[in-house]
N, C-alpha and C positions, 0 to 999 in steps of 0.2 A: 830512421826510415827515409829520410830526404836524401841519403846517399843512393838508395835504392833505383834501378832504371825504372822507365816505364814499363818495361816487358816485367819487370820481378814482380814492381806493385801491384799489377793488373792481376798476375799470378797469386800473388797473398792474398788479395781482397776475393776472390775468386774461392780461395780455398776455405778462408775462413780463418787465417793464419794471422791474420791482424784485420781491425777494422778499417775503413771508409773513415772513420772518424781519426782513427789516429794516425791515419795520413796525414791527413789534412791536416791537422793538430800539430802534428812535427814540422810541415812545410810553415805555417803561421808562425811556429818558434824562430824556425830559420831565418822567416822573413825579417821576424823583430830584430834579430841579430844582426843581418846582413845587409839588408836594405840601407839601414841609415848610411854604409859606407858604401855603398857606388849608385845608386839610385835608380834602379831597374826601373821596378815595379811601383806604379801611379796610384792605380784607384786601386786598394785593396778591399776583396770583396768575402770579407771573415765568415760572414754569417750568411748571407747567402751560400757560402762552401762549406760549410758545418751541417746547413740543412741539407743540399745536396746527399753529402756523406750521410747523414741521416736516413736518407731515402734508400741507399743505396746496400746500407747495411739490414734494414728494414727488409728487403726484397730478398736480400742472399737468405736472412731469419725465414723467409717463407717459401724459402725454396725456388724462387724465380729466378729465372735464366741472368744472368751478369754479362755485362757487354764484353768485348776482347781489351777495353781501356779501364775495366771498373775502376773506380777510388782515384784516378791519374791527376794529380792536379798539374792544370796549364797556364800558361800567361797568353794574351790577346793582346794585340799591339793599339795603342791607343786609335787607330782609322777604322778598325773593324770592329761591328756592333755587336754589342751583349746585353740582352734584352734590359729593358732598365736603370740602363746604366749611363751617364753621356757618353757617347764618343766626339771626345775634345779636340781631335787632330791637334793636340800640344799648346792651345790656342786659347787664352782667356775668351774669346770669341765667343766659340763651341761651348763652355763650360756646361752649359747647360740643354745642351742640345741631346735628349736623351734617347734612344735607340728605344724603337717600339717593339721590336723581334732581332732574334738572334738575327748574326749574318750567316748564309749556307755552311763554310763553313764550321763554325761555333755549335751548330745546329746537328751537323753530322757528329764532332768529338761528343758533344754531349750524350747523341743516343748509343754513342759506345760504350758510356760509362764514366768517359773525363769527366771531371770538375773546375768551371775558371774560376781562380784564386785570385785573379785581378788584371790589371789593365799594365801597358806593361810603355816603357819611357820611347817617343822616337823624334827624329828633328820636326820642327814645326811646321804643319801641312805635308811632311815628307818632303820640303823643299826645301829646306834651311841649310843643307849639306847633308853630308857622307857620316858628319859627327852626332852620335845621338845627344841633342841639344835641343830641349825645344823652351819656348817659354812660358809655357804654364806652370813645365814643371822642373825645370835647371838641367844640369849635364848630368850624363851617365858616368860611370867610371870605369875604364877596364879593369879587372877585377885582377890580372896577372901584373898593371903598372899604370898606377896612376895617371901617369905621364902620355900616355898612347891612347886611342882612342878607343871603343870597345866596336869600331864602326856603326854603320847603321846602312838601311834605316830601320832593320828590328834588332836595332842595339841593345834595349831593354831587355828583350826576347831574350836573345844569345849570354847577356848576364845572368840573367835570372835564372838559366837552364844551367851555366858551366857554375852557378855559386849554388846548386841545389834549393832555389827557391821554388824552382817548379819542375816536372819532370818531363815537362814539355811545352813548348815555345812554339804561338802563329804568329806566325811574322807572314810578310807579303815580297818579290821581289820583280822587277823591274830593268834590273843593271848590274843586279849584284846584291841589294836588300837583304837575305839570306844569308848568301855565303860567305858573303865579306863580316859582317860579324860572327858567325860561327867562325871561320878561319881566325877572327882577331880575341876569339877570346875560346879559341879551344875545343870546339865542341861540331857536331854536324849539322849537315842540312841539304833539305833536297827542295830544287825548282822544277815545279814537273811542266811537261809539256805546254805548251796554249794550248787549252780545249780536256787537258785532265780532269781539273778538279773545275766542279762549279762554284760561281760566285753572282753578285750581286753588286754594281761598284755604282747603286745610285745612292750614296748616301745623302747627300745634300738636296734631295730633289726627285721629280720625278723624272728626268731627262738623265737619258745614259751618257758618257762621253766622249769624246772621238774616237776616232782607229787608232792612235798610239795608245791611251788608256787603256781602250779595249783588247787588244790583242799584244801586248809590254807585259800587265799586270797580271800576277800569279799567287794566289797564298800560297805558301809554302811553310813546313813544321822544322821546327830545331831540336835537336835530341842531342843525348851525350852517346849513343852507341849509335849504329846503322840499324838494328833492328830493333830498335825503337822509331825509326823513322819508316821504315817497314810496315808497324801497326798503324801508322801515323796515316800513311798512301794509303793503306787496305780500307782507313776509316774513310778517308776525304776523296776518293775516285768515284768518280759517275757523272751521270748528268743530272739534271733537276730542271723541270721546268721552269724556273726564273733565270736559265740560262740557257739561251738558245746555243752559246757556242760549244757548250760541255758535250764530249761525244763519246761514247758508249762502248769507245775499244777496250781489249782485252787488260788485265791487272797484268800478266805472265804471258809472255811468247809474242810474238810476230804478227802484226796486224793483216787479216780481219779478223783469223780465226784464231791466234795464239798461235800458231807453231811454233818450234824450239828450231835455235841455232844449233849446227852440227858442232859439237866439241868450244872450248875457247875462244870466245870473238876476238880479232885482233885488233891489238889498244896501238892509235898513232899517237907521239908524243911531242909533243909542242911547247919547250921551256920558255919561248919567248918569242909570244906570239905578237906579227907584224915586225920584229925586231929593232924595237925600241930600246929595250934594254930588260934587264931581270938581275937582280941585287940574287950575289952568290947564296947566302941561305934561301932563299927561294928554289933558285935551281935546285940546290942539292934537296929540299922537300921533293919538287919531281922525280929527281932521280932516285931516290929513297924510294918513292911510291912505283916507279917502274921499275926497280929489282922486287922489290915484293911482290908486283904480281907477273914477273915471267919467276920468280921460286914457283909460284903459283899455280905454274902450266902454262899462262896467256904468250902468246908472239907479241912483243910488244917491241914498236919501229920506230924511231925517233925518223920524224918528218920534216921538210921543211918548213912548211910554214901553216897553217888556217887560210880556210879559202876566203878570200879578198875583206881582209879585217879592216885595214884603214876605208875602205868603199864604205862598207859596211858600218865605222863608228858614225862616221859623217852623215851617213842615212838617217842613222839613228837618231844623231842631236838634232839633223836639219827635221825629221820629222814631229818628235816630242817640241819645241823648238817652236815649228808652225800652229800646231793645235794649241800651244801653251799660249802663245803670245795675244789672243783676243782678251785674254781673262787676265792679262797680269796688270792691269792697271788697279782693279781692284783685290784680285790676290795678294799684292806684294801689303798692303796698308794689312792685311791681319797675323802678319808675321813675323813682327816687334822689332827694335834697332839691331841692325846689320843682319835681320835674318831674310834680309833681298838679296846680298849679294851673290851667295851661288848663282842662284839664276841670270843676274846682271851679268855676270864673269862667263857663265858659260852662252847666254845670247848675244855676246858681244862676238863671238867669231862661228858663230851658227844661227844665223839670222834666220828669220823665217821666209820661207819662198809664196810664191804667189799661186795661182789657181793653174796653173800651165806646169810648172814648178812641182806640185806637188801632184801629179798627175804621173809624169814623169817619176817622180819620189817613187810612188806607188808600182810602176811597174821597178825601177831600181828593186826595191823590196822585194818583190817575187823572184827577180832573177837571182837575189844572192843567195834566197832560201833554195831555192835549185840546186846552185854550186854546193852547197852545204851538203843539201839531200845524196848530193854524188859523192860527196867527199866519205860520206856516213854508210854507204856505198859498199864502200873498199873498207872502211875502217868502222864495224859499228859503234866504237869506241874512240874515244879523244882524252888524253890525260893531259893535265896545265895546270898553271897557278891561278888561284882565285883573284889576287893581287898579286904585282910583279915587285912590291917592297913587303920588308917586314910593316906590323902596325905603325902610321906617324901618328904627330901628333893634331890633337882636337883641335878642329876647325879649319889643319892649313886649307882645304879647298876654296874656304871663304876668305884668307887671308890675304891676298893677291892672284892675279890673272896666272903668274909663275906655279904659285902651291894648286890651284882650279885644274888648269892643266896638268899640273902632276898627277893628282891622283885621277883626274879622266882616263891618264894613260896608264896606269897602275892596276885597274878594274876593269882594262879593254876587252878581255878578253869573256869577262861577265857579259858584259854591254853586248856584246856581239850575239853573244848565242840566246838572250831575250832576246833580241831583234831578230833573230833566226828563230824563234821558239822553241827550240830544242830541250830535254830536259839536263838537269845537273845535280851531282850528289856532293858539296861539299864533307870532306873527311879531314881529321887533322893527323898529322904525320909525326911530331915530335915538336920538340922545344930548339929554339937555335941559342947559340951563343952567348945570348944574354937573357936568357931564359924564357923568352916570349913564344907562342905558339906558333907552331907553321901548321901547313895544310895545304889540297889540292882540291881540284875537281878532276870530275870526270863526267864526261857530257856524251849523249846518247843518241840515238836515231830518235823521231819523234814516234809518243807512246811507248817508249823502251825504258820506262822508270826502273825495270826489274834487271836488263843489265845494268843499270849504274851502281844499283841499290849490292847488287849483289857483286861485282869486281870492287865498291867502295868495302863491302866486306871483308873481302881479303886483305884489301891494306890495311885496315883494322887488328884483323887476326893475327898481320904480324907484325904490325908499329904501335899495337894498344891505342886506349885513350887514356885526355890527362885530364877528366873531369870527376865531378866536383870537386873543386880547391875552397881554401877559405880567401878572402880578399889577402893579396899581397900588397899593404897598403898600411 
């Protein structure tokens, strides 16, 4: 049953065709099995997920309505809270810091019928790098090649969902958090809009965070098909009053009212965005994924470039960058030997600006998200690489100012459209050459999760998926 999507499980437990319990009970198996070789999943939560499943099969025995996720078990990335449980931020610190309520979120999967089966591996504080490494709990492994990293920072996530330890992965994204380990280890993922889904990002306190925090940060679900990431949106869309920014547009169609586009929207395509460079199996995932979907009906126009991406990275780090820097004297001490240097590497040539400075930042910010909005305009679709290399390896961001840079520029185009808040559906496209996963995104007007969701599905329908695998390892 752990091979099974979220859409089949939901459907069996629904029907009565296997239990809640022996979901759950297979994913546990699996976990035993697979876990110990790449290290996904952290706090496993056996018994807590057996009564879950309990309840669940209880309710169908009585005839009671079953959510559209019943029996689904998920992994939760260790920053976001599951009642009872700590969330460690990877951080001997944390250990014991334990979450008194769900996070919104966790909250919403639950009253669908998900079950969390545990907590799940990401770098420490989310700041330690790109490499899911943290120190509470050791390294992840990509589960296609030891050797490469499985990304991050819902590394754990993306493993645990492409090794069938769960049928579905909350991860959070920022820059790329999402998609970059779905792309590095096979499997999908959507960033929706700023203002999609609600959330709650006071974990440590009662004071919210600044404007990068607040409007960067997005949970986002990982899944092995698209329409399992489909059930995923439909569960976690709306607003909720612990968040004022969450806004109440439509699931389908054309903001305010949902209307529908006439016919095909046309996809601009962008192999090498800001043109920096794009390692050949990359491109060729593009172009893969744009013959697939003009088979498909769509016009799809290879463009010149993304509206003003280098402006725009720079916005980005100068902003995250300024908010960061008050709090990194005592940030950096709960992040254990060498897990400063990301930050060090990347504040070294993105200093933070002053009160004038970021004043300025701020209108920067509005004007790119303009050029963007016009660009989205003309093309309500954008196809590109998630990353502009295959998977490297673990840790090079923290290894030198040389590898920081690399992969800064390897993710730009993630970074970008956070900063722009747009949404994006990473999909995976096939295997290249040395048999590592490739994959694209596809990035959308804002509140247009359902074209992404749905031209991500065509490339699907005709490039497959290459998940669940056992570890190649």
């Amino acid at each position: 049953m752990w091979k099974l999507s979220a859409t089949a499980i939901a459907a069996a437990v629904r029907g009565g065709e296997v239990s809640a319990r022996e979901v759950v009970d297979a994913h546990l198996a699996r976990i035993a099995e697979v876990n110990p070789r790449v290290n996904a999943v952290t706090q496993l939560l056996a018994d807590r997920a057996r009564a879950a499943a309990r309840e669940t099969d209880r309710a169908r025995a009585a005839g009671e309505p079953l959510g559209p996720l019943a029996g689904v078990p998920f992994t939760v990335k260790e920053c976001t809270r599951i009642e009872g449980v700590p969330t460690t931020f990877g951080t001997p610190r944390f250990r014991e810091l334990v979450a008194p309520a769900d996070a919104v979120p966790v909250a919403r999967l639950r009253a669908a019928g998900a079950i969390p089966i545990g907590h799940s591996n990401m770098p420490t504080l989310i700041l330690a790098g790109m490499h899911t490494r943290s120190e509470l709990y050791g390294d992840t492994r990509n589960p296609w090649d030891a050797a490469r990293t499985p990304g991050g920072t819902s590394g754990g996530d993306g493993v645990a969902v492409a090794t069938g330890m769960a049928a579905l992965g909350l991860g959070n994204d920022s820059g790329g958090s999402v998609r970059i380990p779905a792309t590095f280890c096979g499997v999908a993922a959507l960033k929706p809009t700023t203002g999609r889904f609600a959330a709650d990002q006071r974990t440590l306190g009662p004071d919210d965070p600044g404007p990068a925090s607040q409007l960067l940060v997005t949970d986002g679900p990982l899944a092995r098909t698209v329409a399992d990431l489909r059930l995923a949106y439909e569960t976690l869309a709306g607003p909720d009053p612990r968040d004022p920014r969450a806004v109440p547009a439509p699931l389908y169609g054309e903001p305010p009212h949902g209307e529908p586009l006439d016919g095909r929207p046309r996809v601009a395509v962008v192999a090498d965005p800001g043109g920096h460079g794009v390692h050949p199996s990359v491109r060729r995932a593009v172009e893969g994924a744009a013959e697939a979907l003009r088979d498909a009906g769509y016009q799809v126009d290879e463009v010149p470039d993304v509206p003003r991406p280098d402006e725009a990275l720079k916005a980005y780090h100068q902003l995250t960058s300024t908010e960061f820097a008050p709090s990194w004297p005592a940030v950096r001490q709960l992040l254990g030997e060498g897990g400063d240097r990301f930050i060090e590497l990347t504040m070294r040539h993105n200093r933070p600006v002053d009160a004038a400075g970021l004043i300025r930042l701020m209108g920067t910010w509005m004007n790119i998200r303009r050029s963007w909005t016009e660009f989205l305009d003309a093309y309500p679709l954008l196809l590109g690489p998630v990353f502009t290399e295959p998977p490297v390896e673990p840790g090079l961001e923290s290894r030198d100012q040389a590898g920081r840079d690399r992969v800064a520029s390897a993710m730009r185009l993630c970074s970008v459209t956070s900063f722009v808040g747009v949404p994006a559906v990473a999909v995976p496209t096939g295997l290249d050459a040395e048999g590592l996963p490739t994959g694209v995104q596809l990035i959308g007007r804002p509140f247009r999760e359902d074209l992404c969701l749905a031209t991500a599905q065509h490339v699907e329908d005709r490039l497959g998926t290459l998940t669940p695998i056992d570890p190649l390892m």
